[in-house]
mmJSON file of the N, C-alpha and C atoms, coordinates in Angstrom:
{"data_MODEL":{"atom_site":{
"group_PDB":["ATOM","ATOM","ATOM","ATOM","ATOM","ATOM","ATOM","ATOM","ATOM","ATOM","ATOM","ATOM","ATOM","ATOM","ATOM","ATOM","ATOM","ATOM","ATOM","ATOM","ATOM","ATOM","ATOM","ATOM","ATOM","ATOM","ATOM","ATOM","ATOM","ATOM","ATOM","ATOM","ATOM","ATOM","ATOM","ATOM","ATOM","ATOM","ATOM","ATOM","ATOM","ATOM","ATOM","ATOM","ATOM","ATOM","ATOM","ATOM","ATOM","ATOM","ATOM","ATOM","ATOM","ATOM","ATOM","ATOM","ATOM","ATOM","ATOM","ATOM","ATOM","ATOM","ATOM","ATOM","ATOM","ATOM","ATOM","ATOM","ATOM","ATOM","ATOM","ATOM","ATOM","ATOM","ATOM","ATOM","ATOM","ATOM","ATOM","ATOM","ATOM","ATOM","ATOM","ATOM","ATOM","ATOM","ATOM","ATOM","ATOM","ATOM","ATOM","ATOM","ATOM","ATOM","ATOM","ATOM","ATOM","ATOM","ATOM","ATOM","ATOM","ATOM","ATOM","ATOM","ATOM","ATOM","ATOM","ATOM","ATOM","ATOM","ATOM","ATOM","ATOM","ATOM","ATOM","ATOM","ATOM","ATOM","ATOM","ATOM","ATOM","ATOM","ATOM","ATOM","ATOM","ATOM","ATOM","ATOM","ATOM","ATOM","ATOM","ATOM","ATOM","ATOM","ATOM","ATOM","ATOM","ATOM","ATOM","ATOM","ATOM","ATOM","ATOM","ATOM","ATOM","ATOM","ATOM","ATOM","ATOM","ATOM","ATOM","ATOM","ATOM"],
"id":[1,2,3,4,5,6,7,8,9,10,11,12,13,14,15,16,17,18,19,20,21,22,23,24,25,26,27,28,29,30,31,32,33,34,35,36,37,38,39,40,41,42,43,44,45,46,47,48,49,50,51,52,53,54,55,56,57,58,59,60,61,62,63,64,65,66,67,68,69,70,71,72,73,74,75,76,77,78,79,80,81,82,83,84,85,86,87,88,89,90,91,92,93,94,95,96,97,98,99,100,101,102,103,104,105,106,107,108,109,110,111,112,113,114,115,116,117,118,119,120,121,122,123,124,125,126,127,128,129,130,131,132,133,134,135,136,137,138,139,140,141,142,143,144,145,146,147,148,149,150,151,152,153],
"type_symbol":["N","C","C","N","C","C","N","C","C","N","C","C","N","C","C","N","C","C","N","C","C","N","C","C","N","C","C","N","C","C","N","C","C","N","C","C","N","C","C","N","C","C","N","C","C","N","C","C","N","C","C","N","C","C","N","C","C","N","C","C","N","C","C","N","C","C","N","C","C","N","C","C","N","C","C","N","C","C","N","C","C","N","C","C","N","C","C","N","C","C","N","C","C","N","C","C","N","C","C","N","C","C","N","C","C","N","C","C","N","C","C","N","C","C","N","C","C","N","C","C","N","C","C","N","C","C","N","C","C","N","C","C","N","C","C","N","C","C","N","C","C","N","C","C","N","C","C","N","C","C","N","C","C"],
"label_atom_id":["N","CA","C","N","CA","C","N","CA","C","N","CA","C","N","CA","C","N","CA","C","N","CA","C","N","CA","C","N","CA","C","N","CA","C","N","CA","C","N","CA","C","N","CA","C","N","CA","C","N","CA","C","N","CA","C","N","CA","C","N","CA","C","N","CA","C","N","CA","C","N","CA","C","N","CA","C","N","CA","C","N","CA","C","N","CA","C","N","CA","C","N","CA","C","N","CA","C","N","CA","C","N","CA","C","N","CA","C","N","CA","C","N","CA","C","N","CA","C","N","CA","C","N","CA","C","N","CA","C","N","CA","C","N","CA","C","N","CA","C","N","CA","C","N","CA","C","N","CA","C","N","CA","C","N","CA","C","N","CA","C","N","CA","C","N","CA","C","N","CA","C","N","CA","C","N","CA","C"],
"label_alt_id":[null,null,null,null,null,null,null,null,null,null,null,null,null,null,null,null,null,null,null,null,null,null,null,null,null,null,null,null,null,null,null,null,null,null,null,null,null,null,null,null,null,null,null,null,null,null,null,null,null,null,null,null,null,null,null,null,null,null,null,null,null,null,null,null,null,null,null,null,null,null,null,null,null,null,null,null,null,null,null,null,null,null,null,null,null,null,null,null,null,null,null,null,null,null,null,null,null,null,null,null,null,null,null,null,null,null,null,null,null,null,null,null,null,null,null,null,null,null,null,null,null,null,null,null,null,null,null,null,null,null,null,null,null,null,null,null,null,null,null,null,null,null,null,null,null,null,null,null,null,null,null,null,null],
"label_comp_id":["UNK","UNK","UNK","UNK","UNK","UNK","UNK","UNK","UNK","UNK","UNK","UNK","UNK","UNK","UNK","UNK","UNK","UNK","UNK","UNK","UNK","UNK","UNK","UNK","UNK","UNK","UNK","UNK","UNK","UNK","UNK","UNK","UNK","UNK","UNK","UNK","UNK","UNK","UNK","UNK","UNK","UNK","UNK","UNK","UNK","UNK","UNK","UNK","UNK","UNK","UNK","UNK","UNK","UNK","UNK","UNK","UNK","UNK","UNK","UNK","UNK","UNK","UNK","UNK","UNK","UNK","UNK","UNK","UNK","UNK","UNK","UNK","UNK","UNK","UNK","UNK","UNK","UNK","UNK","UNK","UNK","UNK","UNK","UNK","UNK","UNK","UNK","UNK","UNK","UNK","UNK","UNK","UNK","UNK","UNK","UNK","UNK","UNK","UNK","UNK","UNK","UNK","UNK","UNK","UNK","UNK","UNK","UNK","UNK","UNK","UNK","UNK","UNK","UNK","UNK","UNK","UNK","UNK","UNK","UNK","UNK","UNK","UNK","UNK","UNK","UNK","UNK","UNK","UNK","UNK","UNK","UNK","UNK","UNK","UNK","UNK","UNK","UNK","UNK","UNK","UNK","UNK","UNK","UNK","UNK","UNK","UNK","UNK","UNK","UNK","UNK","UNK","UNK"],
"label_asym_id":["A","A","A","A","A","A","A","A","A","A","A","A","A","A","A","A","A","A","A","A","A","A","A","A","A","A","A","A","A","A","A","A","A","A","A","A","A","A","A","A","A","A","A","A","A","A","A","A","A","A","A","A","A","A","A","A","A","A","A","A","A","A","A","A","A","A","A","A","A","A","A","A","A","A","A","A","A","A","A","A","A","A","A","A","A","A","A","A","A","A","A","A","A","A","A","A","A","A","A","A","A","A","A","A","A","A","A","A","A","A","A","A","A","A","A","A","A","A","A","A","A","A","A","A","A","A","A","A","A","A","A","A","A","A","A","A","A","A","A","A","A","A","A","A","A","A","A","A","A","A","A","A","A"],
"label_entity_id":["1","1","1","1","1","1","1","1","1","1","1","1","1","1","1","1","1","1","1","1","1","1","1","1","1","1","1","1","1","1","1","1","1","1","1","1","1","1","1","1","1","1","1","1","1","1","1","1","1","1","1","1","1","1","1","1","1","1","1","1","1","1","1","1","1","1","1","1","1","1","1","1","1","1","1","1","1","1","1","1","1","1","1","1","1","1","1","1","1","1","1","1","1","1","1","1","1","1","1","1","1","1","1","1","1","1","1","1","1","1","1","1","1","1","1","1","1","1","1","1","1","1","1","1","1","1","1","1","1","1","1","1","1","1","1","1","1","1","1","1","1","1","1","1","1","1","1","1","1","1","1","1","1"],
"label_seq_id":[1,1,1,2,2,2,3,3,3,4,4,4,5,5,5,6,6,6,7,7,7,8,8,8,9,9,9,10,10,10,11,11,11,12,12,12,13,13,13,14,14,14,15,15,15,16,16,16,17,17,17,18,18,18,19,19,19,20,20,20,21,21,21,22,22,22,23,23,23,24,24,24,25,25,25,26,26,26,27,27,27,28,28,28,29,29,29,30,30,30,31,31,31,32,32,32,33,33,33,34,34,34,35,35,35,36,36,36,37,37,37,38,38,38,39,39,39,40,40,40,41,41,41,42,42,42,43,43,43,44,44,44,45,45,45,46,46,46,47,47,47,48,48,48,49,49,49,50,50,50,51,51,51],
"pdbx_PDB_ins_code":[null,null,null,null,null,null,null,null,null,null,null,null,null,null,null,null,null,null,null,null,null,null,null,null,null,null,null,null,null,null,null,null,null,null,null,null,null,null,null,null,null,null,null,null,null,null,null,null,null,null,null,null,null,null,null,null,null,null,null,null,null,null,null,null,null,null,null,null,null,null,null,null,null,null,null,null,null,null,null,null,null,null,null,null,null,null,null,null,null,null,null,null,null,null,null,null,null,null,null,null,null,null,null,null,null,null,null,null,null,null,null,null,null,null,null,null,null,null,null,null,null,null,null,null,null,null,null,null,null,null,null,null,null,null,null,null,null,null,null,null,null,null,null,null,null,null,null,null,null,null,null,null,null],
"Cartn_x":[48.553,47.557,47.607,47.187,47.176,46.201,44.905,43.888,43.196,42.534,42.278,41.257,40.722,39.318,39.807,41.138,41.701,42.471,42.53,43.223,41.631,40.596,39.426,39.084,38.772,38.342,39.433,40.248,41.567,41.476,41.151,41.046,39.408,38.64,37.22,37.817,38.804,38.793,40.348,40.886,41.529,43.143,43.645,44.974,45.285,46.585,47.409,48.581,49.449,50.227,50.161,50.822,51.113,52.444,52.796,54.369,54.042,54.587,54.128,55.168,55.031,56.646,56.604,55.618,55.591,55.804,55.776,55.809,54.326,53.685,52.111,51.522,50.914,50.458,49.45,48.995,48.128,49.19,50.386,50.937,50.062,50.154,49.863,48.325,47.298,46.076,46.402,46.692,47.192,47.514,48.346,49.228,48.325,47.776,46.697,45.531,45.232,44.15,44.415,45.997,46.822,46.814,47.143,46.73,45.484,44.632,43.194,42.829,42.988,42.942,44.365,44.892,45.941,47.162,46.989,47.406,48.986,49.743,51.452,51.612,52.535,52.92,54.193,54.947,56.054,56.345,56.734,57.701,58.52,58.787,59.998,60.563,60.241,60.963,60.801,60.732,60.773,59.556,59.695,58.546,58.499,57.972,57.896,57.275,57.527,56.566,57.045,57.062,57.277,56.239,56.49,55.168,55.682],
"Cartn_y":[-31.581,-31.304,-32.43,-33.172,-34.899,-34.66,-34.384,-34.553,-33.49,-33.464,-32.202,-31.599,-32.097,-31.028,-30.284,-30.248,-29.443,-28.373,-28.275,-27.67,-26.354,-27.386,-26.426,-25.865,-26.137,-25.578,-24.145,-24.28,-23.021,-21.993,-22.431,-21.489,-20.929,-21.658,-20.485,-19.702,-19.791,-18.816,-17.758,-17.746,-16.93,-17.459,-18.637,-19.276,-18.95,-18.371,-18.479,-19.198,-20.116,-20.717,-21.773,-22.906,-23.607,-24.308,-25.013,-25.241,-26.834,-27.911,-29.447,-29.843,-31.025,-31.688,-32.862,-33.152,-34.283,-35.435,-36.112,-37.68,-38.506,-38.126,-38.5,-39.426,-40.008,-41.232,-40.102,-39.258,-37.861,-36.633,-36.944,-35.196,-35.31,-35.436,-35.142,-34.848,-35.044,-34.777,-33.453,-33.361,-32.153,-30.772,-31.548,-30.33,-29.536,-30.91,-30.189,-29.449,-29.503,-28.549,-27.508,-27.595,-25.927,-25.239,-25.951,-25.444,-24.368,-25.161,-25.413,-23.938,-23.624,-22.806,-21.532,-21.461,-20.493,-20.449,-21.597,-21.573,-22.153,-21.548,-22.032,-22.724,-23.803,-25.194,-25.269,-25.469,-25.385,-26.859,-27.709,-29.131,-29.152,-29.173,-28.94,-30.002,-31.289,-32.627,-32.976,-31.767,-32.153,-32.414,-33.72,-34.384,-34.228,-33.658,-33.344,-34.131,-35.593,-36.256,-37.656,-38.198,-39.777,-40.88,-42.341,-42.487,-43.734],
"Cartn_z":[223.158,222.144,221.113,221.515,220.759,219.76,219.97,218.801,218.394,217.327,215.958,217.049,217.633,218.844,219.426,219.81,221.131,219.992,218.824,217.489,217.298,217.519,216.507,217.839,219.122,220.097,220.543,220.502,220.339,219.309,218.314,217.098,217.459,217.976,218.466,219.319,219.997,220.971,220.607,219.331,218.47,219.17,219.581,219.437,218.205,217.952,216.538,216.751,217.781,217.802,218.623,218.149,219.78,219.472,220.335,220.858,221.616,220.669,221.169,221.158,222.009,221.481,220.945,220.357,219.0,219.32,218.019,219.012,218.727,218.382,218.674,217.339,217.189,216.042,215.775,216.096,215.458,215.214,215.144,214.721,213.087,212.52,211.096,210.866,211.729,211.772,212.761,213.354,214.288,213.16,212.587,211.957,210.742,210.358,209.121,209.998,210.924,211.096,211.468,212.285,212.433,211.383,209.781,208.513,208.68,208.737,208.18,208.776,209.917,210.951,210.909,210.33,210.133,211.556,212.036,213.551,213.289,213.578,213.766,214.239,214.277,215.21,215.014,216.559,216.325,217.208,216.911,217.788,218.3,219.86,220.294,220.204,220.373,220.309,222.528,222.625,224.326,224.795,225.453,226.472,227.909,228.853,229.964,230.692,230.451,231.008,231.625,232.918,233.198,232.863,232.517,232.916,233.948],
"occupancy":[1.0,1.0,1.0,1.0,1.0,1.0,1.0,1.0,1.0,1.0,1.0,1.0,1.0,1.0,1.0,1.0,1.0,1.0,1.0,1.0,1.0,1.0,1.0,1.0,1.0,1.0,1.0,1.0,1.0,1.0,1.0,1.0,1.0,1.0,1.0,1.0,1.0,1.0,1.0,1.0,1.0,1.0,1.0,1.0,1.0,1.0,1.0,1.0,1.0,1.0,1.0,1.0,1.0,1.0,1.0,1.0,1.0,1.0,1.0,1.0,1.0,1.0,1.0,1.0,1.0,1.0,1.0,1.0,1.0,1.0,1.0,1.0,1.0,1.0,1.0,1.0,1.0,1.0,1.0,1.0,1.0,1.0,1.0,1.0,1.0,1.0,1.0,1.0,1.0,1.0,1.0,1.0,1.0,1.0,1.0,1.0,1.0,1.0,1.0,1.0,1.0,1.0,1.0,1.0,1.0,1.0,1.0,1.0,1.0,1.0,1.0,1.0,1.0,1.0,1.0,1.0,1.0,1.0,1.0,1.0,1.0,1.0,1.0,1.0,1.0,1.0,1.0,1.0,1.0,1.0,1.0,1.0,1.0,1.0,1.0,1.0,1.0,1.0,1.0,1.0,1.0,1.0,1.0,1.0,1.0,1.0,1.0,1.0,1.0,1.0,1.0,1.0,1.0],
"B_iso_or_equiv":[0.0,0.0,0.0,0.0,0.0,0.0,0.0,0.0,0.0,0.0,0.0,0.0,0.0,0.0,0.0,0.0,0.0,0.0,0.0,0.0,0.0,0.0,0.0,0.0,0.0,0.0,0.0,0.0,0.0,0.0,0.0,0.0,0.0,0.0,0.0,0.0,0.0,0.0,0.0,0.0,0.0,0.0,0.0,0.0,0.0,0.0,0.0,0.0,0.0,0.0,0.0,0.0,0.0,0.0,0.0,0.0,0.0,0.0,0.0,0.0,0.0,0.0,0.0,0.0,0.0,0.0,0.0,0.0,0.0,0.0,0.0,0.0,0.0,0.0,0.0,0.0,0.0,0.0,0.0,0.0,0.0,0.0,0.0,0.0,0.0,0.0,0.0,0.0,0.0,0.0,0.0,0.0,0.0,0.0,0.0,0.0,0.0,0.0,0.0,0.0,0.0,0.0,0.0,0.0,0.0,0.0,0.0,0.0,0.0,0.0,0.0,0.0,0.0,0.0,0.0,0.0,0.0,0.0,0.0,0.0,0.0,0.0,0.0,0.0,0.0,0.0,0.0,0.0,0.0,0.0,0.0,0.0,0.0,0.0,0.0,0.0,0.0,0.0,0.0,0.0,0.0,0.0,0.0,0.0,0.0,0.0,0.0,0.0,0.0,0.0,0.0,0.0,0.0],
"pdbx_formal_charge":[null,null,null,null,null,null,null,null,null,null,null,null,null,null,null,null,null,null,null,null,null,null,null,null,null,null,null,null,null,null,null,null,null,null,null,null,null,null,null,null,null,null,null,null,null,null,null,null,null,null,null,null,null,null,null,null,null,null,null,null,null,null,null,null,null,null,null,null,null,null,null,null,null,null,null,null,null,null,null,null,null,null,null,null,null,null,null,null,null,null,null,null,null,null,null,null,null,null,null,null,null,null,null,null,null,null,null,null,null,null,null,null,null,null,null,null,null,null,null,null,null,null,null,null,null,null,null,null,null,null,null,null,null,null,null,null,null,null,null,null,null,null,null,null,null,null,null,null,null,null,null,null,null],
"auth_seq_id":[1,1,1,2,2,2,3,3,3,4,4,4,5,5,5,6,6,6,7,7,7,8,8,8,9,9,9,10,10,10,11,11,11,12,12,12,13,13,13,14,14,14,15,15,15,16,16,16,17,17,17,18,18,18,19,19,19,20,20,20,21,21,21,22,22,22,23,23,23,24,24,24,25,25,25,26,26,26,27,27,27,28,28,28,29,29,29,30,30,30,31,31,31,32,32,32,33,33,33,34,34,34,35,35,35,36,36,36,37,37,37,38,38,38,39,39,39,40,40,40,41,41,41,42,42,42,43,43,43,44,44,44,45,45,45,46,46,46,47,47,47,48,48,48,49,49,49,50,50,50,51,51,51],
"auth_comp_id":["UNK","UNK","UNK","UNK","UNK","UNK","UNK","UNK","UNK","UNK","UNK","UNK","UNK","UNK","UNK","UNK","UNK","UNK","UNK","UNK","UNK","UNK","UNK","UNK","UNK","UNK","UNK","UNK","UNK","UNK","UNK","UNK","UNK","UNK","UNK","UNK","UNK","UNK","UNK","UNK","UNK","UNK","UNK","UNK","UNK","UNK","UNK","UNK","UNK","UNK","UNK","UNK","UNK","UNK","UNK","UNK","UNK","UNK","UNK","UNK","UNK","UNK","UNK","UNK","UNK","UNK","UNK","UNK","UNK","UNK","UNK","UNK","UNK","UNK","UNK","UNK","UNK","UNK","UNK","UNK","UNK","UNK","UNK","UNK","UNK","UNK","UNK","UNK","UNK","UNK","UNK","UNK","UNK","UNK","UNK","UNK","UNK","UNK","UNK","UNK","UNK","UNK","UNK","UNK","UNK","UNK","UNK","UNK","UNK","UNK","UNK","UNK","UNK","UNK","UNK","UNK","UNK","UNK","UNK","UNK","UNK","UNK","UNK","UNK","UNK","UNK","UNK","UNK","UNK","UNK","UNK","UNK","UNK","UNK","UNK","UNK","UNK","UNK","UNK","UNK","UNK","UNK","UNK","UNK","UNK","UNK","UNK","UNK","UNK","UNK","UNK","UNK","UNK"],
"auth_asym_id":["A","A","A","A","A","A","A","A","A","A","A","A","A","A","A","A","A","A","A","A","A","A","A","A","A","A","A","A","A","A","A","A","A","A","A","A","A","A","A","A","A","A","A","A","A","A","A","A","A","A","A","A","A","A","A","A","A","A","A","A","A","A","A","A","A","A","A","A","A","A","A","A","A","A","A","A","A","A","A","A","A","A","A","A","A","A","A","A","A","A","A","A","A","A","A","A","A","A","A","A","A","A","A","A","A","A","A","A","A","A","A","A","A","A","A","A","A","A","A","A","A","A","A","A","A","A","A","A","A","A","A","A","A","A","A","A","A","A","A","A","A","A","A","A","A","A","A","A","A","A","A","A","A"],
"auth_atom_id":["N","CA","C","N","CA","C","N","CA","C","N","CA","C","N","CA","C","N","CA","C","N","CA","C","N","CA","C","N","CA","C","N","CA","C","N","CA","C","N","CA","C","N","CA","C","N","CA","C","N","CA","C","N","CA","C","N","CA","C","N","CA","C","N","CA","C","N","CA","C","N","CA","C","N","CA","C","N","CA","C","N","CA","C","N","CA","C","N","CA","C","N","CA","C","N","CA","C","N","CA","C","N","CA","C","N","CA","C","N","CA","C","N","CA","C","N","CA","C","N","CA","C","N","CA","C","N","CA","C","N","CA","C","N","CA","C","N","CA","C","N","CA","C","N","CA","C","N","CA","C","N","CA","C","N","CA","C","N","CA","C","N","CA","C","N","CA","C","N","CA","C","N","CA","C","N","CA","C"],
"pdbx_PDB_model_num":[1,1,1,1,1,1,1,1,1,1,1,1,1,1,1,1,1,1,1,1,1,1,1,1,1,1,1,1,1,1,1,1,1,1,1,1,1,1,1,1,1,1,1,1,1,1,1,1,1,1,1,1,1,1,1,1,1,1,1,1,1,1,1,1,1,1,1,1,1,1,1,1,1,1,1,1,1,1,1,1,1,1,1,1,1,1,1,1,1,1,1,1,1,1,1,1,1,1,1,1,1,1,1,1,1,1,1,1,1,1,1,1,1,1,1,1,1,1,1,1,1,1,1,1,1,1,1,1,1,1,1,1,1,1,1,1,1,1,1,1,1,1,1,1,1,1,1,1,1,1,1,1,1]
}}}
């Protein structure tokens, strides 16, 4: 969940949390719209990912 669209498109459909694992040159645009939206965010620090 990298960018604020995938934040507002969740909250139309009544998400109240999500669970990222941070890292991203957008956490802080992320996080304010979890604000904005009453939506919880929690960072695990874990990446599940190769590249």
């Amino acid at each position: 969940m990298n960018f604020r669209d995938n934040v507002d498109e969740a909250a139309r459909h009544g998400v109240r949390w999500f669970a990222e694992p941070g890292g991203s040159i957008r956490d802080d645009e992320v996080a304010r719209a979890c604000h904005e939206h009453g939506i919880s965010l929690v960072r695990t620090g874990v990446r599940l990912f190769r590249h």
